[in-house]
PADREN-816905 format. One record per residue: x, y, z of N, C-alpha, C in turn; residue in one letter. Coordinates in nm, 4 decimals, m for minus. Example, Ala and Ser with C-alpha at 12.3 -4.5 7.8 and 13.67 -1.06 7.14 Angstrom:
2
     n.px     n.py     n.pz    ca.px    ca.py    ca.pz     c.px     c.py     c.pz rest
   1.3190  m0.5690   0.7800   1.2300  m0.4500   0.7800   1.3200  m0.3300   0.7800    A
   1.2850  m0.2250   0.7080   1.3670  m0.1060   0.7140   1.2900   0.0030   0.7870    S
This chain:
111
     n.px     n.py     n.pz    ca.px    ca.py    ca.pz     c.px     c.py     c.pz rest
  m0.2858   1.1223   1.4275  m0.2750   0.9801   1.3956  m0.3744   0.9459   1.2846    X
  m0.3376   0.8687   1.2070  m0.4088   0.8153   1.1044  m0.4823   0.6382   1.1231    X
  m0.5947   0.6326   1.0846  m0.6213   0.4931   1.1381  m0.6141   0.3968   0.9687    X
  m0.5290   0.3497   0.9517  m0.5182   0.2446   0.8262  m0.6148   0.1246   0.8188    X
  m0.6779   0.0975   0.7853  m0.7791  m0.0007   0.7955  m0.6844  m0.0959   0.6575    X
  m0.6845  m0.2515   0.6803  m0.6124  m0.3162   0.5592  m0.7159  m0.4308   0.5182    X
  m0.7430  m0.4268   0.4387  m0.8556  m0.5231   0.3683  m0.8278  m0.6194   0.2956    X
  m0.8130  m0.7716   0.3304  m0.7181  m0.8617   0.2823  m0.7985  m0.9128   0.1522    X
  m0.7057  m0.9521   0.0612  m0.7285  m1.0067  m0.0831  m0.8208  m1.0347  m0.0706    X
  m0.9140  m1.1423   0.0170  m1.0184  m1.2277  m0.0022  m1.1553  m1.1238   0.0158    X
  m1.1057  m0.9704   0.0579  m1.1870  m0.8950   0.0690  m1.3027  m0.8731   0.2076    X
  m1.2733  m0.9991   0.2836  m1.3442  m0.9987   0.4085  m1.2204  m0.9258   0.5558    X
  m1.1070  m1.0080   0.5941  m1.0582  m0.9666   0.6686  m1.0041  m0.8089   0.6476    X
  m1.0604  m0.7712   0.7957  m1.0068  m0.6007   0.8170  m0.9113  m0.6197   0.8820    X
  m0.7876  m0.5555   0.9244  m0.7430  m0.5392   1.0110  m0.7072  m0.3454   1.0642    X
  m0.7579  m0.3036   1.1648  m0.6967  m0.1502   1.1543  m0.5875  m0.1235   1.2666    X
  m0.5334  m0.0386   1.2297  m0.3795   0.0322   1.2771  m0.3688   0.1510   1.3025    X
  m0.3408   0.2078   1.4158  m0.3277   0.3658   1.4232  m0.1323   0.3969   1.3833    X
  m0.1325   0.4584   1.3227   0.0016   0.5242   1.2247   0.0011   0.7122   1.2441    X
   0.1001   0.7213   1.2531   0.1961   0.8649   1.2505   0.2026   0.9008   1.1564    X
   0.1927   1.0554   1.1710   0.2217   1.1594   1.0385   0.3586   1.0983   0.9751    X
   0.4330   1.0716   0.8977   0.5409   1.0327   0.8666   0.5752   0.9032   0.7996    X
   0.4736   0.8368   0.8949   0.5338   0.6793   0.8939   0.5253   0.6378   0.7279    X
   0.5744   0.4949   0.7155   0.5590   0.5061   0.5672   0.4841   0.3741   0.5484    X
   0.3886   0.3655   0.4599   0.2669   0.2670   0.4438   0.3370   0.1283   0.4260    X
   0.4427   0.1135   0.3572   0.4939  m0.0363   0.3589   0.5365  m0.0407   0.5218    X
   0.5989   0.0076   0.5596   0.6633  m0.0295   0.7108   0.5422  m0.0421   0.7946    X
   0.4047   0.0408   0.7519   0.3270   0.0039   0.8375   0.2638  m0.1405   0.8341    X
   0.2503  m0.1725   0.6907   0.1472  m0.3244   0.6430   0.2657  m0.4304   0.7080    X
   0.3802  m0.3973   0.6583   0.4809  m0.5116   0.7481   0.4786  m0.5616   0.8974    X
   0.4493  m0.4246   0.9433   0.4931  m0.4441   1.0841   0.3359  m0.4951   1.1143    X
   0.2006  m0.4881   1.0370   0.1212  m0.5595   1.0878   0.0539  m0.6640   1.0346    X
   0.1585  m0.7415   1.0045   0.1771  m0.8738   0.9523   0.1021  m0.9015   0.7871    X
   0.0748  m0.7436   0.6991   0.0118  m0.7665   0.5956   0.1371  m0.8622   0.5383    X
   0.0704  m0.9351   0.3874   0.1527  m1.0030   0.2372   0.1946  m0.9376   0.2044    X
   0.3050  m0.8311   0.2351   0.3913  m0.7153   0.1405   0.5252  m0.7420   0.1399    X
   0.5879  m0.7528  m0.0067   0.7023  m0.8177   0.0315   0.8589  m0.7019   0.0404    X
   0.8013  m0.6020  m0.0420   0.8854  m0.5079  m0.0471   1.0277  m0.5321  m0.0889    X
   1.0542  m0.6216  m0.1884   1.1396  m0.6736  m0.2139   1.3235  m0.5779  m0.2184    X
   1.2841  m0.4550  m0.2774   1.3703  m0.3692  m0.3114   1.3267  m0.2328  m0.1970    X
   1.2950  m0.3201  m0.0801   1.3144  m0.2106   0.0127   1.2722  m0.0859   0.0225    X
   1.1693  m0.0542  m0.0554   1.1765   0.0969  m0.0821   1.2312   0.2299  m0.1981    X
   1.2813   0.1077  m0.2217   1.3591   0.1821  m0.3457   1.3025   0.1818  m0.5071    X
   1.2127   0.1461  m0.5180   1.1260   0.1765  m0.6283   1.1553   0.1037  m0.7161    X
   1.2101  m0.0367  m0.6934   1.2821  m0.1255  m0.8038   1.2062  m0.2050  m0.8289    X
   1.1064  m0.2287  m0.7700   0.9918  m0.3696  m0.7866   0.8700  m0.3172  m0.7985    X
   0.7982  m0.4257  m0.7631   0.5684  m0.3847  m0.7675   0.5316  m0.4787  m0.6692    X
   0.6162  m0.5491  m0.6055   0.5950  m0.6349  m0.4802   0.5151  m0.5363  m0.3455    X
   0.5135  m0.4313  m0.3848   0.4618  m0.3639  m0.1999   0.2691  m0.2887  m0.2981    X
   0.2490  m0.3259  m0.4376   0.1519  m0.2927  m0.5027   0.0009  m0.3151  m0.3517    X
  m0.0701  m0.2206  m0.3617  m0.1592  m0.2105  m0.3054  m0.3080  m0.1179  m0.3617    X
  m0.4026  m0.1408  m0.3667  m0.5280  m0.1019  m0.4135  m0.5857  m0.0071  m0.2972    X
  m0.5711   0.1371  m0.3373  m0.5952   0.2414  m0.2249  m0.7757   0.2509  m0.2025    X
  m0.8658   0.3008  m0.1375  m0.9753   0.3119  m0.1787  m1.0259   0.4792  m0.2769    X
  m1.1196   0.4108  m0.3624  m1.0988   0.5238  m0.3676  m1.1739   0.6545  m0.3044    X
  m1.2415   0.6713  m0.1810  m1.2677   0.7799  m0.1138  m1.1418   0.8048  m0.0664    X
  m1.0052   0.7771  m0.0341  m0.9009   0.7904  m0.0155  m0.7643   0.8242  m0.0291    X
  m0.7882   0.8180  m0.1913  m0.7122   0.8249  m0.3401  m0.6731   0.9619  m0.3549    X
  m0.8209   1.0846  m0.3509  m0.7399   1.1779  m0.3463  m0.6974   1.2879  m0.2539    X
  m0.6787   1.2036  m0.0918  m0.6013   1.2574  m0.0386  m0.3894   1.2606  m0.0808    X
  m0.3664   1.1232  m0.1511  m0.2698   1.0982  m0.1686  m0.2015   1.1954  m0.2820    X
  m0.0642   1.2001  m0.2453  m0.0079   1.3345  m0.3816  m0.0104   1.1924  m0.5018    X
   0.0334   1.2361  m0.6244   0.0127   1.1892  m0.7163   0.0903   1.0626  m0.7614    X
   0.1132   0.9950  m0.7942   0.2150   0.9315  m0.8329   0.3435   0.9888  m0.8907    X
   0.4580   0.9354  m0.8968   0.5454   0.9801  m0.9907   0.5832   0.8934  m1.1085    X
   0.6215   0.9406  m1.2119   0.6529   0.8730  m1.3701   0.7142   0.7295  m1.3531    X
   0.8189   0.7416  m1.2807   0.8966   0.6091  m1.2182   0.7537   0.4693  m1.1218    X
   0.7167   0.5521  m1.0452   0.5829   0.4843  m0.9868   0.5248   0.4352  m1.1010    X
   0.4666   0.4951  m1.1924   0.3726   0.4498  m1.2800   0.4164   0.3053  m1.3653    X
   0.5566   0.3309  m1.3772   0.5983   0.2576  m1.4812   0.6353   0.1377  m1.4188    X
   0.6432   0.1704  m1.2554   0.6742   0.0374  m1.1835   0.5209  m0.0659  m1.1867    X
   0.4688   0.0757  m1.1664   0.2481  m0.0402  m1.1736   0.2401  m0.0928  m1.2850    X
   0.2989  m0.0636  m1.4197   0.2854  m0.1630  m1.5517   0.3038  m0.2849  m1.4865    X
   0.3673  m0.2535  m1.4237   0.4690  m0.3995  m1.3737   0.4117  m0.5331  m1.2841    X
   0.2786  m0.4712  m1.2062   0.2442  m0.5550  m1.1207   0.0974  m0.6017  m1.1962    X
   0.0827  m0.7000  m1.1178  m0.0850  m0.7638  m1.1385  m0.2171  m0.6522  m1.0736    X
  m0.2929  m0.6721  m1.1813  m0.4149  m0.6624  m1.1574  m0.3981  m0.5385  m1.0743    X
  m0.3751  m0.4475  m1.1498  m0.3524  m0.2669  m1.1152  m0.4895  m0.2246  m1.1470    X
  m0.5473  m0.1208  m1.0778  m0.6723  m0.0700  m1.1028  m0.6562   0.1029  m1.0610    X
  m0.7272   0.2122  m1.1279  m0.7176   0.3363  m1.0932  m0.6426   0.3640  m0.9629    X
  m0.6552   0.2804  m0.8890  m0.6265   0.3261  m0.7780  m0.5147   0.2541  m0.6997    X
  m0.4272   0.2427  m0.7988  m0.2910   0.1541  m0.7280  m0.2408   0.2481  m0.7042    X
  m0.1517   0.1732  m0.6041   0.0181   0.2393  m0.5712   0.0759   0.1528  m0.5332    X
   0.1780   0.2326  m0.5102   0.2818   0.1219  m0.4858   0.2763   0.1809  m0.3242    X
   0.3016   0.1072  m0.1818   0.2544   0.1012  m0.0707   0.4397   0.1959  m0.0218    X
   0.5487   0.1725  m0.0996   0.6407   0.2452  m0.0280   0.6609   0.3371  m0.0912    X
   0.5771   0.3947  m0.1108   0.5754   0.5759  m0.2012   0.4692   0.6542  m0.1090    X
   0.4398   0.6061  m0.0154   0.3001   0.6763   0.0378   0.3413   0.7129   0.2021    X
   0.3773   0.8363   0.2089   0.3942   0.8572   0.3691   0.2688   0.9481   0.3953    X
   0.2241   0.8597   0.5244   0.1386   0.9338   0.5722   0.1809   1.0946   0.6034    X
   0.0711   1.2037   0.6549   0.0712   1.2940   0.6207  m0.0680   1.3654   0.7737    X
   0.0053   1.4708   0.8025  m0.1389   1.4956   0.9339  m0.2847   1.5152   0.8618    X
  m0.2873   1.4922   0.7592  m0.4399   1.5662   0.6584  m0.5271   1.4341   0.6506    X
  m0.4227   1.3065   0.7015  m0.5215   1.1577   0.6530  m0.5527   1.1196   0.7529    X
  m0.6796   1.1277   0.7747  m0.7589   1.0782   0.9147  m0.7752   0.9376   0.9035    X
  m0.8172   0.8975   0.7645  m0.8064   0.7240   0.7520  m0.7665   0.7033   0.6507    X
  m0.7078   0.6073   0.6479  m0.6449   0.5385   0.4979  m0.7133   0.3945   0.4789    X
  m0.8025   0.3511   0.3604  m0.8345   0.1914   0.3537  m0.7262   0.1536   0.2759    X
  m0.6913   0.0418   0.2417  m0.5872  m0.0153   0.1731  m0.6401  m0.1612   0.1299    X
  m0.6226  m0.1614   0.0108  m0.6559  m0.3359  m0.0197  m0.5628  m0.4006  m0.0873    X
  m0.5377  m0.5286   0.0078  m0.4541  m0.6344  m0.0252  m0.4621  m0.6760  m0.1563    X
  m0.4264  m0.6663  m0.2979  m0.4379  m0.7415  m0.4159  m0.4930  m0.8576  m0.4132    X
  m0.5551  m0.9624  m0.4475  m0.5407  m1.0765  m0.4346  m0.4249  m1.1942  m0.5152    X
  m0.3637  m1.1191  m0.6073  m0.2339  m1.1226  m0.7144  m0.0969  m1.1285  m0.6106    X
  m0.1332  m1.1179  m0.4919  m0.0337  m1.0680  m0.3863   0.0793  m1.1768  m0.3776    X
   0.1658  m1.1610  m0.4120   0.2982  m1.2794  m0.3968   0.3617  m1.2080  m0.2955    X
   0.4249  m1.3034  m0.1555   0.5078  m1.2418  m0.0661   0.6073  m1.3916  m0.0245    X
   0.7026  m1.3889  m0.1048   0.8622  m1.4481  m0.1185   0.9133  m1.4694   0.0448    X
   0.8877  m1.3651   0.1468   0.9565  m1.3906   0.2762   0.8678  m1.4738   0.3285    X
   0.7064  m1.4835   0.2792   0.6389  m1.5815   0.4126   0.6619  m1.7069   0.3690    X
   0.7171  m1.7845   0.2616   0.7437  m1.9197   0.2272   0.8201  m1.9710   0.3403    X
């Protein structure tokens, strides 16, 4: 199990989560009530699920892909250590994952 710790925009609220080898980082921030809007589901069409990894954390993750990258042009206030949150399946090697909420964070379903 992996413990996700999520660090909200304002940079104070934690919230942590224990997650499965497998699971996939947007389905996890959703299901625990993070601002992720995931607009295109997973499918790599948006920058809505954009998240700020830490970086003691960064390089457990495989790399980005070309398509990924070009989707992070796309979002606000990207820093070394973005991703996009539905490209990232956990993995048995990640004992913790931090994750930070953007503060750029637009989420369309909580209106």
């Amino acid at each position: 199990m992996t413990l996700v710790r999520f660090i909200g925009a304002d940079g104070e609220r934690v919230l942590e989560v224990r997650a499965a080898p497998g699971d996939n980082l947007l389905d996890i921030a959703q299901a625990a009530g993070q601002p992720l809007e995931g607009t295109c589901e997973g499918q790599m069409a948006c920058s809505t699920c954009h998240v700020i990894i830490a970086a003691e954390d960064f390089g457990v993750l495989p790399r980005a892909s070309e398509d990924e990258e070009d989707m992070l042009d796309l979002a606000a206030a990207t820093t070394r250590t973005s991703r996009l949150a539905c490209q990232i399946t956990l993995t048995a090697e990640m004992e913790t994952l931090t994750v930070r909420i953007p503060a750029e964070v637009r989420n369309m379903q909580g209106v």
